[in-house]
C-alpha positions, 0 to 999 in steps of 0.5 A: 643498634649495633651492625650484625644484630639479627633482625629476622632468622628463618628455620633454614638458618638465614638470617637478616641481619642489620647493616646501618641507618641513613636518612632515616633508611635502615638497611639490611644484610641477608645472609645464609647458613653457608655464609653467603652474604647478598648485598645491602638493602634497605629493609624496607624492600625485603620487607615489600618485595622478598628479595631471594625469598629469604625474609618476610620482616614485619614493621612490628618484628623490626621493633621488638628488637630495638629496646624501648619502642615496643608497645605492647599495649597496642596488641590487645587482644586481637589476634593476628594471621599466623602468618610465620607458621605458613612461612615456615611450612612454606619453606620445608615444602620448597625444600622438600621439592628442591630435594626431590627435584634433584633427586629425580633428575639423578635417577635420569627422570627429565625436567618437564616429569611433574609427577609420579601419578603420571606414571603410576597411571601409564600416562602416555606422555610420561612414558614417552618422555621416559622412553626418550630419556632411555631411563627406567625406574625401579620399585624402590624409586618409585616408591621413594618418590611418591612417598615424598610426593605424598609428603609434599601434598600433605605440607600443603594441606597443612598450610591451607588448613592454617588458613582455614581453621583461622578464619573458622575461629575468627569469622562467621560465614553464612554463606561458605561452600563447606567443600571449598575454602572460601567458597561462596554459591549462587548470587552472593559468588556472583557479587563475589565476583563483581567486587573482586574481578570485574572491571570498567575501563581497566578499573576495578568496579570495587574502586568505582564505587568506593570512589562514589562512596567516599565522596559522598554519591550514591552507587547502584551497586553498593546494595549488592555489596552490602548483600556480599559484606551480610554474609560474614562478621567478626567471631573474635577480635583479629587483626587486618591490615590495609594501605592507602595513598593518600593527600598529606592533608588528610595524613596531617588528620590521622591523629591520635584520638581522632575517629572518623567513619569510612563511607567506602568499603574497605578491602584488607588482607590478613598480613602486614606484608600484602599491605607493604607491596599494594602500597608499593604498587600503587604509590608508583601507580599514581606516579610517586605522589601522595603518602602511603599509609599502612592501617593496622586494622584492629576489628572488634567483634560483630564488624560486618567483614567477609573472606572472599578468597583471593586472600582478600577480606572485606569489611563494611561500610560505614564503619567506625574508625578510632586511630590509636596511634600513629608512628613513621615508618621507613621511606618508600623507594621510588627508583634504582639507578643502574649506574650509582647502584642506589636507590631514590627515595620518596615520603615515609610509609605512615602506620596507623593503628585503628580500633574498627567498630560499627558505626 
């Protein structure tokens, strides 16, 4: 690939552009439509972490710019999170309040003002730190500004309504509160709330009972989270994603081909880059020991699998996993060292593409 090809360009003009591969480490560039340049990263840290805010590139963006390595096969007909969409409305809200942030503090309005609702219903604080300020608003002001404020909310309704009309369209949910995203009532919020928040001895209760699941022994609560996972299924064939770290022995068994059934229940988010960064997370968790494995989830329809908020989906156990290919990705970083400004680096993430069926 040639130095300067843009990888990835936002909607505001920046762009990632590639620098150089070494060791098997492609590095990257980010630069703004001012022309500002950052300096060189690898990739692969944009990718887990979002340096400056600037890029959000996929394992899978990155290869639809290299000729010959793109397979578009591996997209069936699975569909995957409009994931760039939200970016990009994301990023005309944080402009638009970069924009009305300036724009009020020129008008005198101090810092710690949120909102023109505190004014519009005389809120005491509001007028006290305006009154301290010694600065008063005109009709026009007031007016401009709740109009972008209005415009504002109305981009966040808009990238939550992304969310909600794509899991109506892919996922069955019997149990949703109709008044709230995600929303679940009564008992199954209770279990809800088991999987996701509770925890033992600063461990999750969900890998406690994996954990038990996967090595084969039984789990009191797995019947409860059976009654979670029950509520919701696969409408339409979509795509999840996951990461793992695991022992290079069973890395050396995802092969091609293959299929295996996870007794565990599996937790997935809907976006490669969540994946990226739980990976990071707990590759240092277990202190840079095993590989970290990205599983592209391609979930076929009437796979038990249920929104639980917190952007967190999960799928049923004992489902059946067929890999349908496997390919090394970028090495992982491990740590920074201050004084050669370098990065060390550990194993290669691993993806791998798996089709997800009942057992």
């Amino acid at each position: 690939m040639i130095k300067g090809t843009v990888l990835y360009k936002k909607s505001s003009g920046t762009k990632l552009l590639y620098s150089d591969t070494k060791d098997d480490v492609m590095y990257g560039v980010v630069q703004e439509v001012s022309g500002k340049t950052y300096p060189k990263k690898s990739v692969q840290s944009i990718i887990a972490k979002g340096y400056w805010d600037a890029v959000y590139l996929t394992y899978d963006d990155m290869e639809k710019h290299q000729s010959g390595n793109h397979d578009q096969e591996s997209h069936g007909n699975w569909a995957g999170f409009p994931g760039e969409l939200k970016d990009k409305i994301w990023e005309e809200y944080q402009s638009a309040a970069r924009e009305l942030q300036d724009k009020k503090l020129k008008a005198g309005i101090p810092e710690t003002i949120v909102s023109m609702r505190m004014y519009r219903r005389n809120d005491r604080y509001f007028q006290e730190q305006m009154t301290e300020a010694g600065t008063k608003l005109t009709k026009k002001q007031i007016d401009e500004f709740s109009a972008e404020e209005q415009r504002m909310e109305t981009l966040l309704d808009k990238k939550s309504e992304i969310s909600r009309q794509w899991y109506d369209d892919h996922f069955i949910n019997t149990n949703k509160n109709p008044n709230r995203f995600a929303g679940m009532a009564g008992e199954i919020r209770e279990i809800r709330d088991e999987y996701v928040v509770k925890q033992i001895n600063n461990v999750d209760v969900s890998v406690i009972t994996n954990r038990a699941l996967r090595a084969g022994k039984g789990s009191s609560r797995a019947t409860r989270f059976d009654k979670l996972v029950a509520t919701g299924s696969v409408k339409e064939p979509v795509v999840l994603w996951r990461s793992a770290i695991l022992p290079q022995e069973i890395v050396n068994t995802l092969q091609k081909g293959s299929s295996f059934i996870d007794k565990g229940f599996q937790s997935t988010g809907v976006r490669e880059k969540e994946a990226l960064f739980y990976a990071d997370q707990r590759f240092r968790d277990t202190n840079f020991e095993g590989i970290p494995v990205i599983f592209r989830m391609k979930m076929n329809k009437g796979v038990g699998a249920v929104d639980v908020g917190y952007g967190e989906t999960v799928v049923q156990r004992k489902t059946k996993m067929s890999i349908t290919g496997v390919k090394r990705g970028p090495k992982i970083e491990t740590n920074y060292d201050e004084d050669t400004k370098r990065w060390s680096y550990g194993p290669n993430f691993v993806y791998v593409d798996v089709e997800v069926d009942k057992a």
